[in-house]
PQR file of N, CA, C, O and H, with PARSE charges and radii, in Angstrom:
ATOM      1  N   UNK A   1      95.428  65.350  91.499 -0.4000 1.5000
ATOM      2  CA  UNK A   1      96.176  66.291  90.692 -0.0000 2.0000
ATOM      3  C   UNK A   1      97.077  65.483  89.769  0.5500 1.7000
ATOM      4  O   UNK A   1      98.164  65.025  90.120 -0.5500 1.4000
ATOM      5  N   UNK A   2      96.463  65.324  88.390 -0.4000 1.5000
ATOM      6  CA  UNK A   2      97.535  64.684  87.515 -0.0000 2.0000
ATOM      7  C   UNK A   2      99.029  65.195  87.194  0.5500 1.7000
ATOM      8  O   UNK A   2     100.081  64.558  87.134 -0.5500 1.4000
ATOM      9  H   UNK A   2      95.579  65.696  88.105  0.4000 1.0000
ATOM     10  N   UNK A   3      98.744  66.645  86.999 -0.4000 1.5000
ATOM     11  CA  UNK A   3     100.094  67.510  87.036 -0.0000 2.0000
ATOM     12  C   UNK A   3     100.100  68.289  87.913  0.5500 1.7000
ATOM     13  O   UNK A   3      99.129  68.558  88.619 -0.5500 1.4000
ATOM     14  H   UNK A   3      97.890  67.163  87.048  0.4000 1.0000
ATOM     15  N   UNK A   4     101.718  68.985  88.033 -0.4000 1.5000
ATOM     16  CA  UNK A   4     102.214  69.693  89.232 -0.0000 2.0000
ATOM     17  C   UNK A   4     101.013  70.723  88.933  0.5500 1.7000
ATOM     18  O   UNK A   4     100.425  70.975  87.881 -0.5500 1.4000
ATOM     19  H   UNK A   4     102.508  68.766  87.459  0.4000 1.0000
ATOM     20  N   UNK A   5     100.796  71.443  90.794 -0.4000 1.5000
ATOM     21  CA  UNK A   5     100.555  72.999  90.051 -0.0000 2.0000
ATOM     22  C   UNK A   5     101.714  73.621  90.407  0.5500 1.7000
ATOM     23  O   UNK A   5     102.392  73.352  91.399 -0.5500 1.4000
ATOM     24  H   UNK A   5     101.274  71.239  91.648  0.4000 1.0000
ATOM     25  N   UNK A   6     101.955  74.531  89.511 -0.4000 1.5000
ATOM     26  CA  UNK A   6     102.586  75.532  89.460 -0.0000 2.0000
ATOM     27  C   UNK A   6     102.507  76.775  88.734  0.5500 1.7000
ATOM     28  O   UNK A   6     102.149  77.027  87.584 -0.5500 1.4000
ATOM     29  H   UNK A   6     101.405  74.749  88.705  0.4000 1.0000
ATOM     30  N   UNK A   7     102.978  77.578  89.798 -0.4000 1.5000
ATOM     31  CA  UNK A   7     102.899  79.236  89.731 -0.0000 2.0000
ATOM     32  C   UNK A   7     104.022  79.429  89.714  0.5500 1.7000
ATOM     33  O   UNK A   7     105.005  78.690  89.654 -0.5500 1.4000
ATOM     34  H   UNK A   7     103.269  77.373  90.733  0.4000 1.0000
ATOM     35  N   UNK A   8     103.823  80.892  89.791 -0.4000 1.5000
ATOM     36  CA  UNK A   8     105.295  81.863  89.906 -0.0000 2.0000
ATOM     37  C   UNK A   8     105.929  81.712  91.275  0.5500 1.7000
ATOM     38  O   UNK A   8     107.132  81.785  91.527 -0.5500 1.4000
ATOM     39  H   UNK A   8     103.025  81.493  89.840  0.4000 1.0000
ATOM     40  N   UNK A   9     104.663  81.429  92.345 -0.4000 1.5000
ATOM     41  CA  UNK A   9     105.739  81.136  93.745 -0.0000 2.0000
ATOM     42  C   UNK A   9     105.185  79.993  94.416  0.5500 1.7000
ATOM     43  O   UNK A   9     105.450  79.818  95.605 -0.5500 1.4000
ATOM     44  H   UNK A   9     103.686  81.369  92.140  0.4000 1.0000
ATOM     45  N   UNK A  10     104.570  79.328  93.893 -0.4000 1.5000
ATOM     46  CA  UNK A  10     104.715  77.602  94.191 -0.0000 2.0000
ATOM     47  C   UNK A  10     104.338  76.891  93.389  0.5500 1.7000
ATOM     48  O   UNK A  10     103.401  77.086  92.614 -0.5500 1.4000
ATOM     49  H   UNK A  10     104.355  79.470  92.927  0.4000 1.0000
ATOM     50  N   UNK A  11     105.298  75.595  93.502 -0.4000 1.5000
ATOM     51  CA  UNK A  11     105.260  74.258  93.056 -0.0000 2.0000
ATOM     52  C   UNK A  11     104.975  73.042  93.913  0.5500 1.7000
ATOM     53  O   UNK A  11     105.181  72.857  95.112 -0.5500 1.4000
ATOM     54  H   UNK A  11     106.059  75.437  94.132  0.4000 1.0000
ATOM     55  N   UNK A  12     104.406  72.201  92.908 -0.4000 1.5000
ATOM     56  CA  UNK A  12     104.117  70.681  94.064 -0.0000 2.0000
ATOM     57  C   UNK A  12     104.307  69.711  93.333  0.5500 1.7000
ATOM     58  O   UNK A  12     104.150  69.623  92.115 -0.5500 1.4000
ATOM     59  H   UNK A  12     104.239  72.351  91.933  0.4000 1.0000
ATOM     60  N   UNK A  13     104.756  68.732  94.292 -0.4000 1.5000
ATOM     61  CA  UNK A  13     105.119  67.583  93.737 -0.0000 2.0000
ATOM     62  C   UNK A  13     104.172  66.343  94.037  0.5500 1.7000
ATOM     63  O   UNK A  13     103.314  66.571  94.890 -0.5500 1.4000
ATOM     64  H   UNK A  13     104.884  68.803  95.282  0.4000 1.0000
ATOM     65  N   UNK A  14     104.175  65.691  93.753 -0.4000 1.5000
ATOM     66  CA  UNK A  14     103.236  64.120  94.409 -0.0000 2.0000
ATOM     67  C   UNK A  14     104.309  62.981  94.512  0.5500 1.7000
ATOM     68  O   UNK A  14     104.872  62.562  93.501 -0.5500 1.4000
ATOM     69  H   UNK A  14     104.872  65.505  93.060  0.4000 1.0000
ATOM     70  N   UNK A  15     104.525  62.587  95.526 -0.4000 1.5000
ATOM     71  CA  UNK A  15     105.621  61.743  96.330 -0.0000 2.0000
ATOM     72  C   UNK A  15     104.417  60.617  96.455  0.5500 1.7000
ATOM     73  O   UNK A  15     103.799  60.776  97.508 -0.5500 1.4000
ATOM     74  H   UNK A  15     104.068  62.927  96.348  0.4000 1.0000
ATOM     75  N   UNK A  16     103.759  59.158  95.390 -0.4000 1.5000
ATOM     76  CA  UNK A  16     102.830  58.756  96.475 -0.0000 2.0000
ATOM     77  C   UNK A  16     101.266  59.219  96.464  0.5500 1.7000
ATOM     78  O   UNK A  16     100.542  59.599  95.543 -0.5500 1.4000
ATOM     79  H   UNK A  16     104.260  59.029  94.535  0.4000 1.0000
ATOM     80  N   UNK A  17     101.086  59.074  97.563 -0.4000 1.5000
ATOM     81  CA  UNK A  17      99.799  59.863  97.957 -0.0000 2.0000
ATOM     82  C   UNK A  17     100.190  61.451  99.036  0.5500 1.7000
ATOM     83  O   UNK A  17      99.401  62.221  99.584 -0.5500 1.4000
ATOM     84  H   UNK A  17     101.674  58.765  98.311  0.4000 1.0000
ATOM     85  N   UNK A  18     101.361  61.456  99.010 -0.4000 1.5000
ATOM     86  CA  UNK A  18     101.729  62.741  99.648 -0.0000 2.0000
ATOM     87  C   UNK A  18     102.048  64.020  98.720  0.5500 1.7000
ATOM     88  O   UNK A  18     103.008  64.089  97.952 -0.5500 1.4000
ATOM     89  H   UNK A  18     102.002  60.831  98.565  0.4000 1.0000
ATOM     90  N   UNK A  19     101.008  65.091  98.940 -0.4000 1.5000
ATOM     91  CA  UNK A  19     101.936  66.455  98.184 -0.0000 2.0000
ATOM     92  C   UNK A  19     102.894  67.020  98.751  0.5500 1.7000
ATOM     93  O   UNK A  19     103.126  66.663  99.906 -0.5500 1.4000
ATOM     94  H   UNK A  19     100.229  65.034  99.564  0.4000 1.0000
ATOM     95  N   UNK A  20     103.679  67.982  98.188 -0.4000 1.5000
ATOM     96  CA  UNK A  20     104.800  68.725  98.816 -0.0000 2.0000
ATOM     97  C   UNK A  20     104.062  69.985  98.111  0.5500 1.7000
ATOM     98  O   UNK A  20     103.475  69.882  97.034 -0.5500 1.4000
ATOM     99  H   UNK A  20     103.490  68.271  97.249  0.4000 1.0000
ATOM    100  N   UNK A  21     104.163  71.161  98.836 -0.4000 1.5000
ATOM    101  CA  UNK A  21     104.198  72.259  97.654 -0.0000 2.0000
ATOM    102  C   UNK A  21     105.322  73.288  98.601  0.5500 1.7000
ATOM    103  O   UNK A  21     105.363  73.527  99.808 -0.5500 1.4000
ATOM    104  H   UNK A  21     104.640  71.245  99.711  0.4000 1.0000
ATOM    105  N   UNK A  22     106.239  73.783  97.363 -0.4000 1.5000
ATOM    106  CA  UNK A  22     107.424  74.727  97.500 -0.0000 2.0000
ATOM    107  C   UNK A  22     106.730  76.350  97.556  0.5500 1.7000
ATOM    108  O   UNK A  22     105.994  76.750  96.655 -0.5500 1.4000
ATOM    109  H   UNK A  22     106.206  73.588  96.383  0.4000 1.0000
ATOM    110  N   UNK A  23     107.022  77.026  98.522 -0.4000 1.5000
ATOM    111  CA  UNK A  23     107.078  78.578  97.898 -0.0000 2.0000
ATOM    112  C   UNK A  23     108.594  78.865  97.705  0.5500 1.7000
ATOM    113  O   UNK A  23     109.564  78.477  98.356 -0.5500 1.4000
ATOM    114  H   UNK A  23     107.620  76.701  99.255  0.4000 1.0000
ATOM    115  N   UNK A  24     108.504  79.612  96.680 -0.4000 1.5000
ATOM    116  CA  UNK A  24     109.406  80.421  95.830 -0.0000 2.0000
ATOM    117  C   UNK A  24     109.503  82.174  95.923  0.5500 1.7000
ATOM    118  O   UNK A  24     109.522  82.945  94.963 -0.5500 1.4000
ATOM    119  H   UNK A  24     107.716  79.927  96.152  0.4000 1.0000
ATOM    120  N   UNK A  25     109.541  82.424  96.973 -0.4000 1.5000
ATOM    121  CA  UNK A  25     109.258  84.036  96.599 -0.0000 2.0000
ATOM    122  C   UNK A  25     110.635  85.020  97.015  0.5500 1.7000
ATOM    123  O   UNK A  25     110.606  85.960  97.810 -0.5500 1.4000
ATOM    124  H   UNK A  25     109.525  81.798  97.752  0.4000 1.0000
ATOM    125  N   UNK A  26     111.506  84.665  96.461 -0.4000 1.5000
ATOM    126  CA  UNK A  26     112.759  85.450  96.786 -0.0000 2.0000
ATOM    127  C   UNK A  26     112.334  87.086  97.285  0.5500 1.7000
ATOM    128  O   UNK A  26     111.188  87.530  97.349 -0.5500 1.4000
ATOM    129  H   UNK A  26     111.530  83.902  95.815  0.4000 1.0000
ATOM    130  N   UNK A  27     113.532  87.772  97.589 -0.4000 1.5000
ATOM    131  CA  UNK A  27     114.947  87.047  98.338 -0.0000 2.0000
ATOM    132  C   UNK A  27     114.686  86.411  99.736  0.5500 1.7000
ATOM    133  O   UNK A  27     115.708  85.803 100.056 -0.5500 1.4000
ATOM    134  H   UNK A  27     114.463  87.411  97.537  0.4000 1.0000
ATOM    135  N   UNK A  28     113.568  86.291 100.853 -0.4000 1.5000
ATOM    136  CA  UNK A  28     113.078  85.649 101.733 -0.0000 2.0000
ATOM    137  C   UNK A  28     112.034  85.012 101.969  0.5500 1.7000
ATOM    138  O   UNK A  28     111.605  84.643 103.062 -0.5500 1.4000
ATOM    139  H   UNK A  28     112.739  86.785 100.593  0.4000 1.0000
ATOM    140  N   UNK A  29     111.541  84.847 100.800 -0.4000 1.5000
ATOM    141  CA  UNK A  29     109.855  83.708 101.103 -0.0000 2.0000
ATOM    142  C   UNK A  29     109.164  84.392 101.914  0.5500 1.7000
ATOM    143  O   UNK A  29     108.744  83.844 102.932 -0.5500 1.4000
ATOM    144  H   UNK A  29     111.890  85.146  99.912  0.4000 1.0000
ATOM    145  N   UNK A  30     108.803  86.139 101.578 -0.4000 1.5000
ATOM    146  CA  UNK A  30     107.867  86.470 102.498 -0.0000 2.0000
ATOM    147  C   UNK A  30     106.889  86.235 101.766  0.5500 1.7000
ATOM    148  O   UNK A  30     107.078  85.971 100.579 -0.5500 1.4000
ATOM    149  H   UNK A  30     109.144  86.585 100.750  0.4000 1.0000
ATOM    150  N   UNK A  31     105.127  86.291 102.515 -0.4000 1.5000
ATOM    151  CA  UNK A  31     103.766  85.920 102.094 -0.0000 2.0000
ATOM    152  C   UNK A  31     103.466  87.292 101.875  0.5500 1.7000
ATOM    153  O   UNK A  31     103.582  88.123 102.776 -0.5500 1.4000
ATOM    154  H   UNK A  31     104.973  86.506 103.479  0.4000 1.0000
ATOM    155  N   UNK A  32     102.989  87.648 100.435 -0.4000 1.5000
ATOM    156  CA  UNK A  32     102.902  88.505  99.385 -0.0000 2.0000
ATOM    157  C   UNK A  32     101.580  88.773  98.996  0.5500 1.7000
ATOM    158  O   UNK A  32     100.832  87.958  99.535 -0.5500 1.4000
ATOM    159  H   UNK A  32     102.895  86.973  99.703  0.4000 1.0000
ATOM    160  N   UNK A  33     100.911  89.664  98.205 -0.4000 1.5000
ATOM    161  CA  UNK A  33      99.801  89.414  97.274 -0.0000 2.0000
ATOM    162  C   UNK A  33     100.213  88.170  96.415  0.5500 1.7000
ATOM    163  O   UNK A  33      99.524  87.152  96.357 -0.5500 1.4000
ATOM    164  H   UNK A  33     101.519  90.326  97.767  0.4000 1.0000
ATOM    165  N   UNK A  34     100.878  88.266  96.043 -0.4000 1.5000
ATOM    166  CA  UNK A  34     101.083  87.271  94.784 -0.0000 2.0000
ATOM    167  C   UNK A  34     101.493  85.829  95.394  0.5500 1.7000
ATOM    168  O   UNK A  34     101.654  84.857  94.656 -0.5500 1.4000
ATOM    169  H   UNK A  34     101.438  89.093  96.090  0.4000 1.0000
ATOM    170  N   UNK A  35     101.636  85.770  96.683 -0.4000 1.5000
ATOM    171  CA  UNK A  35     102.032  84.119  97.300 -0.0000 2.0000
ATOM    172  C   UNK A  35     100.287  84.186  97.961  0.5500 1.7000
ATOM    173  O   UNK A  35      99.736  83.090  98.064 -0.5500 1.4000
ATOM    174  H   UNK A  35     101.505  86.559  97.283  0.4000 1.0000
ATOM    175  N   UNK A  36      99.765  84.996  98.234 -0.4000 1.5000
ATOM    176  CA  UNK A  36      98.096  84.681  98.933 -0.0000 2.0000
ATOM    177  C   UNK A  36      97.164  84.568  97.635  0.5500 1.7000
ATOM    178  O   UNK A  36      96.049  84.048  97.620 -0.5500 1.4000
ATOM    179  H   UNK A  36     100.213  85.886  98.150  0.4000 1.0000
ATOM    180  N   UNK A  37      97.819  85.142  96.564 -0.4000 1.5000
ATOM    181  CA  UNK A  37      97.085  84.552  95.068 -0.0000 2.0000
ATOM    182  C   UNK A  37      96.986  83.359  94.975  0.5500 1.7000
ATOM    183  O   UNK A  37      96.011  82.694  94.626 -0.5500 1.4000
ATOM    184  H   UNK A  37      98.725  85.564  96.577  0.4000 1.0000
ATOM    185  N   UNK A  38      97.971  83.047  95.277 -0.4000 1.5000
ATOM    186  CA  UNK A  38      98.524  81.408  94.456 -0.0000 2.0000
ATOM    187  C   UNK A  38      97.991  80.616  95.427  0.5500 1.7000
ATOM    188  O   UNK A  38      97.124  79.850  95.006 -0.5500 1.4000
ATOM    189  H   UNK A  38      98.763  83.588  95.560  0.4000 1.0000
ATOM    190  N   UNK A  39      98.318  80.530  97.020 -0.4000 1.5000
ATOM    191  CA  UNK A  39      97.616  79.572  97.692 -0.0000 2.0000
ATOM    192  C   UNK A  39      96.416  79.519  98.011  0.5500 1.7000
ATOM    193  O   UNK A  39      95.926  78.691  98.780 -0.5500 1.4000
ATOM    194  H   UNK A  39      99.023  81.152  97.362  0.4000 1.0000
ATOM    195  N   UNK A  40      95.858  80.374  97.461 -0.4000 1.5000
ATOM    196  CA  UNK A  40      94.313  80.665  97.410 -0.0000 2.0000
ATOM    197  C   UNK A  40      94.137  79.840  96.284  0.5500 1.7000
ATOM    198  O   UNK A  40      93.233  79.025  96.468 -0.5500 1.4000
ATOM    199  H   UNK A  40      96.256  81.046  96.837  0.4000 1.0000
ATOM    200  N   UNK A  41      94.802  79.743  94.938 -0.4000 1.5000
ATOM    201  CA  UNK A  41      94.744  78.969  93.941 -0.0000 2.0000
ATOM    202  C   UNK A  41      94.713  77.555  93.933  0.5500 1.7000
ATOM    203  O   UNK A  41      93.894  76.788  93.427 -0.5500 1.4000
ATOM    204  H   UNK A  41      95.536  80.405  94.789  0.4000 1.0000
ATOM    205  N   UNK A  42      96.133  77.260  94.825 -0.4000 1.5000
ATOM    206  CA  UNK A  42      96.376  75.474  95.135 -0.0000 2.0000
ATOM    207  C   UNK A  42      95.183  75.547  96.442  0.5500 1.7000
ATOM    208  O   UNK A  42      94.487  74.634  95.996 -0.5500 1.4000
ATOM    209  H   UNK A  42      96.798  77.883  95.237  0.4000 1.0000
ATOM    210  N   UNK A  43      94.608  75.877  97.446 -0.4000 1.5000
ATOM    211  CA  UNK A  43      93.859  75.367  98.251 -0.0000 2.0000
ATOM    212  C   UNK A  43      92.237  75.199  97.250  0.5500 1.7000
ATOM    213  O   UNK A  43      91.307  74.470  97.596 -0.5500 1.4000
ATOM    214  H   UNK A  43      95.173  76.619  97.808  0.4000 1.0000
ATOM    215  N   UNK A  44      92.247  75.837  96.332 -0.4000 1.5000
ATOM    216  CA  UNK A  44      90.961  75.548  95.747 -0.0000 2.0000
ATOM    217  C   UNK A  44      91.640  73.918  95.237  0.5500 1.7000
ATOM    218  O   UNK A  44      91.536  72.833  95.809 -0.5500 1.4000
ATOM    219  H   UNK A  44      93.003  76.430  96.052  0.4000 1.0000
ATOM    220  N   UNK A  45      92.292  74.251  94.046 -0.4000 1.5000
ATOM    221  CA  UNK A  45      92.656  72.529  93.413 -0.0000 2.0000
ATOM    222  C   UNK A  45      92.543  71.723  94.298  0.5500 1.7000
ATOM    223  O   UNK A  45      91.619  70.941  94.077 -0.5500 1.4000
ATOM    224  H   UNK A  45      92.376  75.132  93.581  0.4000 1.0000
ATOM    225  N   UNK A  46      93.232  71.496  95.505 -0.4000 1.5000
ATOM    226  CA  UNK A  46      93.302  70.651  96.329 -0.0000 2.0000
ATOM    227  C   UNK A  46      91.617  70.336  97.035  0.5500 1.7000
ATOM    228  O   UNK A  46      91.302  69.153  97.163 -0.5500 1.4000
ATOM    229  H   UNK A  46      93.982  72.131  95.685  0.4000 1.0000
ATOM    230  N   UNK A  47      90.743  71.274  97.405 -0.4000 1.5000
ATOM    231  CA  UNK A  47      89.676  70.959  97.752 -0.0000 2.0000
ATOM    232  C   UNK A  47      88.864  69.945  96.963  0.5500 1.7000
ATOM    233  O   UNK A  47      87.948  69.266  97.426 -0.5500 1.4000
ATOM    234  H   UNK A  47      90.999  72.235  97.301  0.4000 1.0000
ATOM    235  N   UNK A  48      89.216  69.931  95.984 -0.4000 1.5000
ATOM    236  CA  UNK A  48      88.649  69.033  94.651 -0.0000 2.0000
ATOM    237  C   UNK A  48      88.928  67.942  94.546  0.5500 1.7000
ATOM    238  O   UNK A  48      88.214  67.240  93.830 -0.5500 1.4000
ATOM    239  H   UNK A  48      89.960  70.483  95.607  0.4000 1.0000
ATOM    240  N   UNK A  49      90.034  67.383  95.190 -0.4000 1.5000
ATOM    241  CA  UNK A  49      90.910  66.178  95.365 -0.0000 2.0000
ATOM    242  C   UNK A  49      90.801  66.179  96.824  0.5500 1.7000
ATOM    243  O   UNK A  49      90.350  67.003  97.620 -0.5500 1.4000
ATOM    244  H   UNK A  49      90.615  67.952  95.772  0.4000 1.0000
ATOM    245  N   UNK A  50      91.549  64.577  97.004 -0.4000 1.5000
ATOM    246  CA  UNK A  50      91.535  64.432  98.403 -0.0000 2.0000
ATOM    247  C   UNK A  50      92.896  63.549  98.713  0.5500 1.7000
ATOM    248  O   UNK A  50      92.829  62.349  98.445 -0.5500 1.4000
ATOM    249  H   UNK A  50      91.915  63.908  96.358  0.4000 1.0000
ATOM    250  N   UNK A  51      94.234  64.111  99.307 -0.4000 1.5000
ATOM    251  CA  UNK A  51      95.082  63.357 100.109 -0.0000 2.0000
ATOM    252  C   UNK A  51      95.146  63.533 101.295  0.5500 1.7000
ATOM    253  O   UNK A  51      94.924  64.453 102.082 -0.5500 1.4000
ATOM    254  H   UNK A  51      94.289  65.085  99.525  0.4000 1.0000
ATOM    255  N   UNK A  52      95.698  61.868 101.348 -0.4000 1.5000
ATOM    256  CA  UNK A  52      96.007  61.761 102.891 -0.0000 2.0000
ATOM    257  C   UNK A  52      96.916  62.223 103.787  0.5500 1.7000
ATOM    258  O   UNK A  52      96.905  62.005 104.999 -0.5500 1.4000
ATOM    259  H   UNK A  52      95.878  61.121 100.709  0.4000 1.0000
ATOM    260  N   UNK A  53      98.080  63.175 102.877 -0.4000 1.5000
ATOM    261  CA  UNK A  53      98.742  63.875 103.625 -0.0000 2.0000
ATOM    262  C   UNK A  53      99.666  65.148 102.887  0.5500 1.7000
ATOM    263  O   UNK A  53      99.320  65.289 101.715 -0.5500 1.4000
ATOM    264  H   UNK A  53      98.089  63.352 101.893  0.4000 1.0000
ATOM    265  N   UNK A  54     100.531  65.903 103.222 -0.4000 1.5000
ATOM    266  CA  UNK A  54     100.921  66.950 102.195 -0.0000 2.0000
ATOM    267  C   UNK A  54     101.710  68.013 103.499  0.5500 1.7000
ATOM    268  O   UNK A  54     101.518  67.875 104.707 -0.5500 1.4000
ATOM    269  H   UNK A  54     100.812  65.789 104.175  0.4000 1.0000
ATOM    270  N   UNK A  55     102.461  68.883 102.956 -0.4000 1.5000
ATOM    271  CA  UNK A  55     103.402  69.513 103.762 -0.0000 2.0000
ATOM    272  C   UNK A  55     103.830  70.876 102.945  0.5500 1.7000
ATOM    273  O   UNK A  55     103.511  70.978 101.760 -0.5500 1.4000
ATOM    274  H   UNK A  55     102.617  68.995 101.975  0.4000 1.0000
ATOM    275  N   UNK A  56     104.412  71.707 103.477 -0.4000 1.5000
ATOM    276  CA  UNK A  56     104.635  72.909 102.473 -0.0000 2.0000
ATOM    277  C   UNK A  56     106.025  73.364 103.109  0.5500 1.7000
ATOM    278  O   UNK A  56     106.369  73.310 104.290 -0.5500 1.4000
ATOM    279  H   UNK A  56     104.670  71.623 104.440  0.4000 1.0000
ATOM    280  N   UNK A  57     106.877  73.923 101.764 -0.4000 1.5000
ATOM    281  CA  UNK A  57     107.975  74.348 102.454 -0.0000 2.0000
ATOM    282  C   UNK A  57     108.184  75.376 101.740  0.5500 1.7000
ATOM    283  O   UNK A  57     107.405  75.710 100.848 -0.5500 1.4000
ATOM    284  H   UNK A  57     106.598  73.966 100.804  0.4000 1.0000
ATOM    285  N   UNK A  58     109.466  76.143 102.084 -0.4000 1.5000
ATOM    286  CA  UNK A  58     109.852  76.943 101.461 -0.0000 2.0000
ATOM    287  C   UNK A  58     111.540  77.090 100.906  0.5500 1.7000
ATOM    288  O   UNK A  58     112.525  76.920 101.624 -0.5500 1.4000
ATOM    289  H   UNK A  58     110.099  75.872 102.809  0.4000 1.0000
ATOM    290  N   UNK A  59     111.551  77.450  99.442 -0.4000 1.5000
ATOM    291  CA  UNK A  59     112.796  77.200  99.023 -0.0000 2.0000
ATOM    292  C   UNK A  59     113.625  77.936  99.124  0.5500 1.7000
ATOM    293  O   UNK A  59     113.616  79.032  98.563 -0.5500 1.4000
ATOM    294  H   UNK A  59     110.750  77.588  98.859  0.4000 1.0000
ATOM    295  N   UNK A  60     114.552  77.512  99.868 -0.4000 1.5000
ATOM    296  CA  UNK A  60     116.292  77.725  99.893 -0.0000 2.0000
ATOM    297  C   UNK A  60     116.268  79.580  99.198  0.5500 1.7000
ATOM    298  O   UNK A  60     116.282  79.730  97.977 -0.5500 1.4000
ATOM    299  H   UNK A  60     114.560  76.621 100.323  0.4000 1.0000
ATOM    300  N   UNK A  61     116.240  80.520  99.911 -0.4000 1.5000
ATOM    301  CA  UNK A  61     116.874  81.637  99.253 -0.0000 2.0000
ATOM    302  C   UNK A  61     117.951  82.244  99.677  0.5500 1.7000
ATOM    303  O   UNK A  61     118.016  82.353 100.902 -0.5500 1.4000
ATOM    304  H   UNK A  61     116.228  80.398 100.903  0.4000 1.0000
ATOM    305  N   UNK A  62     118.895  82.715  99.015 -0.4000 1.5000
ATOM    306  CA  UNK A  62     120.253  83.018  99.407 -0.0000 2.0000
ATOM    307  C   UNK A  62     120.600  84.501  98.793  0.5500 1.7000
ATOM    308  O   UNK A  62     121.708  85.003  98.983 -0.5500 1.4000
ATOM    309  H   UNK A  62     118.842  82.627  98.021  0.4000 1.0000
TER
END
């Protein structure tokens, strides 16, 4: 992945050979149509590529 992907409720970073990808889905990061869109989206990209490691979190909502 040369660039981040990013959506409306996640982002990723490349640390390395490690991804990170953020969900974003205020006000509690629940899993949505629109968050099972998107990681349906990044698990395709990622099938296409190959790292050795990667983690997912979720961002800070207040």
């Amino acid at each position: 992945m040369t660039a981040p992907y990013e959506t409306i409720s996640i982002s990723t970073r490349l640390d390395g050979n490690v991804l990170s990808a953020t969900f974003n889905a205020p006000p509690i990061n629940l899993i949505g149509p629109e968050v099972v869109r998107d990681l349906v989206g990044l698990l395709e990209e990622l099938s296409r590529r190959s790292y050795p490691g990667g983690f997912f979190t979720g961002r800070r909502c207040v």
